[in-house]
C-alpha positions in Angstrom: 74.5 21.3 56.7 76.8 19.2 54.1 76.8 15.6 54.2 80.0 14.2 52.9 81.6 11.0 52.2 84.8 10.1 52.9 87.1 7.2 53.1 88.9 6.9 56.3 90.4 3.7 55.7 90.6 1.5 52.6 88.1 -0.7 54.0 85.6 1.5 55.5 83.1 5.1 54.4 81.8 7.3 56.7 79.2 9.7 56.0 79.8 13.1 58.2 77.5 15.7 58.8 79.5 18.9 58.8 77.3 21.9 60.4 77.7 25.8 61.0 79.7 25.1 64.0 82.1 22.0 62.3 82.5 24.8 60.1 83.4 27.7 62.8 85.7 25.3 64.0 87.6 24.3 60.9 88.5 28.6 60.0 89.8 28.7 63.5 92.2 26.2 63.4 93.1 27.3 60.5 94.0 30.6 62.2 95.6 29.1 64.9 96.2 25.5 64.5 97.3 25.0 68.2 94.9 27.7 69.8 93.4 26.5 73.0 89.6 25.0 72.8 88.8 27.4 75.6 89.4 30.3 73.5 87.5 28.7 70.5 84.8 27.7 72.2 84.3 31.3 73.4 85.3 32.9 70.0 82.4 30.8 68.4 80.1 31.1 71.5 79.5 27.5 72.7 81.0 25.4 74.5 85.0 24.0 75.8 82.9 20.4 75.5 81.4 20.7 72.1 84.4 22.4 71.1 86.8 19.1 71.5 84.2 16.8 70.9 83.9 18.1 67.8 87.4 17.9 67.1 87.8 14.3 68.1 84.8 13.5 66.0 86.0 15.3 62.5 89.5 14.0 63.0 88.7 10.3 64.6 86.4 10.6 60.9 89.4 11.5 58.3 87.8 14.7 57.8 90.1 17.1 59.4 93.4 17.3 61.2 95.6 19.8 62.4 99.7 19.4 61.1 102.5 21.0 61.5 104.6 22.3 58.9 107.8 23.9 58.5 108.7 26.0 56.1 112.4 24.4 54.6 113.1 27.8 52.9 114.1 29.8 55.8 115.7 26.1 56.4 118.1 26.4 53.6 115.5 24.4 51.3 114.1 25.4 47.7 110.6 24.7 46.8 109.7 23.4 43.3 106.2 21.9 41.8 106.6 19.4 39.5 104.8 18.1 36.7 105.2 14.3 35.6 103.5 12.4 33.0 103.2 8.4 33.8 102.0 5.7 31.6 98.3 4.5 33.3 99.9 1.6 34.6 101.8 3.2 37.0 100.6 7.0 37.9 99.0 5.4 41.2 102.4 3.9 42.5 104.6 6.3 41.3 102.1 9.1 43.5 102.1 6.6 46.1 106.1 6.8 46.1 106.2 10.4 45.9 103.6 11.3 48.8 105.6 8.4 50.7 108.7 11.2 50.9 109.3 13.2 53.3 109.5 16.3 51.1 106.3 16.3 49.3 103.3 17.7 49.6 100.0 18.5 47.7 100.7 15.1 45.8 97.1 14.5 43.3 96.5 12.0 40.3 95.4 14.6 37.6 92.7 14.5 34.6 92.8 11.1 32.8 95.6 9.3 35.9 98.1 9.9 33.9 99.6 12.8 35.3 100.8 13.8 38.8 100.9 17.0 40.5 103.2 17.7 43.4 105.3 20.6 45.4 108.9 19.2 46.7 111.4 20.9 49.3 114.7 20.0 48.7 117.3 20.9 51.1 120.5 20.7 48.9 121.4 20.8 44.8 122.4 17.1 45.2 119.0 15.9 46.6 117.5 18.0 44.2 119.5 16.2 41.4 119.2 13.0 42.9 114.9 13.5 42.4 115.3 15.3 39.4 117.9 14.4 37.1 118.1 10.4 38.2 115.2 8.7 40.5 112.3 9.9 38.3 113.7 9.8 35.0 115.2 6.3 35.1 111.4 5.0 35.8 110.8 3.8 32.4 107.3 4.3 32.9 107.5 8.5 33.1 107.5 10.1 30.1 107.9 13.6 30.9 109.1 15.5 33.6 108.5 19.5 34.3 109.8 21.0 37.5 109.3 24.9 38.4 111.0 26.8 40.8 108.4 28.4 43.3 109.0 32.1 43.5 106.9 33.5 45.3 103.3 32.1 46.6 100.5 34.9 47.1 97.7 32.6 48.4 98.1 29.8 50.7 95.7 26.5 51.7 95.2 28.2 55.4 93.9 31.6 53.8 91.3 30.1 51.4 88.1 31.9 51.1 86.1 28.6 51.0 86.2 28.1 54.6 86.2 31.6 56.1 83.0 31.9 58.6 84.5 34.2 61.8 84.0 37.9 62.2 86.8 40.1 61.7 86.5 40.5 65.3 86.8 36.9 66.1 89.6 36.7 63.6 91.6 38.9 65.7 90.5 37.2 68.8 92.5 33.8 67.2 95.5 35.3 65.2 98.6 34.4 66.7 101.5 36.8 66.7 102.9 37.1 63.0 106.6 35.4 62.5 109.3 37.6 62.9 112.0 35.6 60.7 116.1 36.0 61.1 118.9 37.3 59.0 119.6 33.3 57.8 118.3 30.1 58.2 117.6 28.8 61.4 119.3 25.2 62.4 117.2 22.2 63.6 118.7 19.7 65.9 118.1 16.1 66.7 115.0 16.8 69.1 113.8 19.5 67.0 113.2 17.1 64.3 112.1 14.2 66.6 109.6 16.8 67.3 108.6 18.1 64.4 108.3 14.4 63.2 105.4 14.0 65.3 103.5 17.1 64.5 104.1 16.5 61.2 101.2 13.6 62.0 99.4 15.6 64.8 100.1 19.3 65.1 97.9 19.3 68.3 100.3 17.2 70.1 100.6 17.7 73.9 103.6 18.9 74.8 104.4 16.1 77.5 104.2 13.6 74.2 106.6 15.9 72.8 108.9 16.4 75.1 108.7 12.5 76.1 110.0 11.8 72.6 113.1 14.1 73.2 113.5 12.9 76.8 113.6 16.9 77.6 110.4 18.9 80.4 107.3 19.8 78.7 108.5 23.7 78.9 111.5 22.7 77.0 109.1 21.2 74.3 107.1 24.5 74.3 109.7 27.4 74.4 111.7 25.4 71.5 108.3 25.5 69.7 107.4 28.6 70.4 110.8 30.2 69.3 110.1 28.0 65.9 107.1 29.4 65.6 108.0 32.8 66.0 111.3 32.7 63.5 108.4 31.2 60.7 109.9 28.3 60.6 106.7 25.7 61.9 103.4 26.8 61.5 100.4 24.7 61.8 97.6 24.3 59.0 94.5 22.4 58.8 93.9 19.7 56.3 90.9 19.0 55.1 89.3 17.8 51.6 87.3 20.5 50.1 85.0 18.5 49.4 84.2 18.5 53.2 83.2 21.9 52.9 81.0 21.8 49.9 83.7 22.2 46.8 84.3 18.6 45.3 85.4 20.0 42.2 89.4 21.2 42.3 91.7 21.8 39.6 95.2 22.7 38.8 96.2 25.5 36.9 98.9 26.6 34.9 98.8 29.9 33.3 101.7 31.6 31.0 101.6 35.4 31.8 103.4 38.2 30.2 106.8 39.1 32.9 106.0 42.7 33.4 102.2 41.6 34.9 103.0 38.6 36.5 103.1 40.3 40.0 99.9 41.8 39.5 98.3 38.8 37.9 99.5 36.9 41.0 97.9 38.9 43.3 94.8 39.0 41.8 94.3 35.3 41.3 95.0 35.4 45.1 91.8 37.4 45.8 89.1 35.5 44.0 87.3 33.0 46.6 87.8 29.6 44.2 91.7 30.0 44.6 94.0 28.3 48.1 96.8 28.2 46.3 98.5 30.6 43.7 102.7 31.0 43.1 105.0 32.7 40.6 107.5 30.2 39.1 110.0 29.5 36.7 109.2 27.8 33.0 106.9 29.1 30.2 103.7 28.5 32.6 104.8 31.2 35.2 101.7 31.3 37.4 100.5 27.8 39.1 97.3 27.7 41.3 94.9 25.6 42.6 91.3 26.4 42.8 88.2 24.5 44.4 84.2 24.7 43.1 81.4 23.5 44.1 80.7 21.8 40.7 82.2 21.4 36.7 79.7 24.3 36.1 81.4 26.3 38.6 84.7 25.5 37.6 84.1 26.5 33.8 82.0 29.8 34.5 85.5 30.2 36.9 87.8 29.8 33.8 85.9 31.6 31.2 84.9 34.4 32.9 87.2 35.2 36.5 90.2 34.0 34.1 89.8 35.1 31.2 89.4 38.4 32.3 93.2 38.5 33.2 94.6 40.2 29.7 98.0 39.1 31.0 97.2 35.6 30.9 98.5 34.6 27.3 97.7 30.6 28.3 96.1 28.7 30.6 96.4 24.7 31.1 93.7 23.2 33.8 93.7 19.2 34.7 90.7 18.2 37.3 92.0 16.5 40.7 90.9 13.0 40.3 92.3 11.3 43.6 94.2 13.0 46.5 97.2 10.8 47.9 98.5 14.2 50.1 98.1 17.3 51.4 100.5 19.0 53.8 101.6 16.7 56.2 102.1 12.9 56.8 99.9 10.6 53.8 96.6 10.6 54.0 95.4 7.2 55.8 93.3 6.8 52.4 93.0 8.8 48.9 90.2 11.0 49.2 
């Protein structure tokens, strides 16, 4: 059992105990963020009760929620991570500013606090440009900016090794049918976003809150969702801090690999347990990841052995997380 502490609120620190079935709980939902505490409580063999108490408890804690997120590209969007480099004075706000948005996510205050990490939808060139090109540099206090065009992502947060615990079997039991995306992008309305707006801060929403918001009947609410769901567009992931699960340590990576390996490299960073995150992207770095360890030791045996046993890797930058302002979804009520 892991003891953690976390802030839930500026003001206050709770200490949560996170056990084998906190942990059962947590790979679940991040099979099936919306699946039924029925079927999880039988999946992990206990109880509907403990089930949702336990939920209540982690989430009433700061340690876990469930969100909804959609996925902008089969929206029309483009995904980029970006790179900026602050004077100290002002990394916090300007990080504060950014996870604020509505199209950030995975927004952290990097190595010294003078550089932030973040991945951006933007729906259009001009809002891209707008970000780019005019709102970021015109802060006097950045000094750099580096933005790479995501490509292609081979590892993703709700896949991470870190917090498997089910069977295979049990696995199955939870996986929702796989998305079965169009020919083109799909086209949100007005009560699709109202919607979306409030799983975006709870993903386990009811669907009489939802359909409340969009003055429509709760089977509205669900076959609008469901036919989201199926076209890939929403999908619903956990977030939680690694640390909650017994790796405090994350970094970012960047790593400049030869073109002709940078498919295979990709998927191979994908298999090894540190990394949730790995992408292909534009720039002279062409392979960005994030990997979490259960301590600085960890995290260097990681780098100079599990790393550097990629040939294709030519260069590899790495910047420890120092304070989390986001993760997927809405800010989180305190950095953690």
């Amino acid at each position: 059992m892991n003891t953690v502490s976390i802030a839930a609120s500026d003001a206050d620190a709770v200490a949560v105990a996170v056990d084998e079935v906190d942990r059962g709980l947590v790979h679940a939902l991040q099979i099936d963020g919306r699946a039924p505490f029925r079927t999880v409580a039988e999946v992990l063999g206990v109880s509907e009760n403990t089930v949702a108490r336990r939920y209540r408890r982690l989430r009433s804690a700061g340690v876990l929620r469930v969100v909804g997120v959609v996925n902008g590209v089969l929206l029309g969007s483009t995904s980029w991570t970006l790179r900026i480099q602050c004077t100290p004075d002002a990394a916090g706000a300007i990080a504060g500013a950014l996870a604020a948005r509505s199209d950030t996510s995975f927004v952290y205050l990097l190595s010294g606090g003078t550089e932030i990490s973040c991945n951006v939808q933007t729906p259009s060139a001009a809002e891209r440009d707008a970000l780019l090109l005019h709102k970021l540099p015109r802060t006097s206090r950045v000094t750099a900016v580096s933005a790479h065009l995501l490509l292609r992502a081979t590892a993703l947060p709700n896949d991470w090794a870190g917090s498997a615990r089910l069977s295979v079997e049990q696995v199955d039991r939870l996986r929702p049918a796989p998305p079965s995306p169009g020919d083109g992008p799909v086209v949100l309305d007005d009560q699709d976003r109202a919607m979306l707006k409030i799983l975006l801060r709870d993903g386990r929403a009811g669907y009489t809150e939802l359909a409340a918001a969009v003055g429509g009947a709760d089977s509205t609410a669900k076959r609008r969702l469901d036919a989201l769901r199926r076209a890939g567009v929403l999908t619903y992931a956990v977030d939680i801090a690694p640390a909650a699960l017994g790796f405090p340590t994350e970094a970012r990576l960047w790593m400049s690999v030869r073109p002709s390996k940078l498919s295979d490299a990709a998927h191979e960073l994908a298999g090894h347990p540190e990394v949730s995150f790995a992408a292909m992207t534009t720039g002279p770095s062409n392979l960005v990841a994030a990997v979490n360890c259960r301590s600085a030791d960890d995290l260097c045996r990681y780098l100079t052995e599990r790393v550097a046993a990629l040939d294709a890797v030519r260069s590899l930058e790495t910047a420890p997380v120092i304070r989390t302002l986001k993760r997927t979804g809405s800010c989180l009520p305190a950095a953690r």
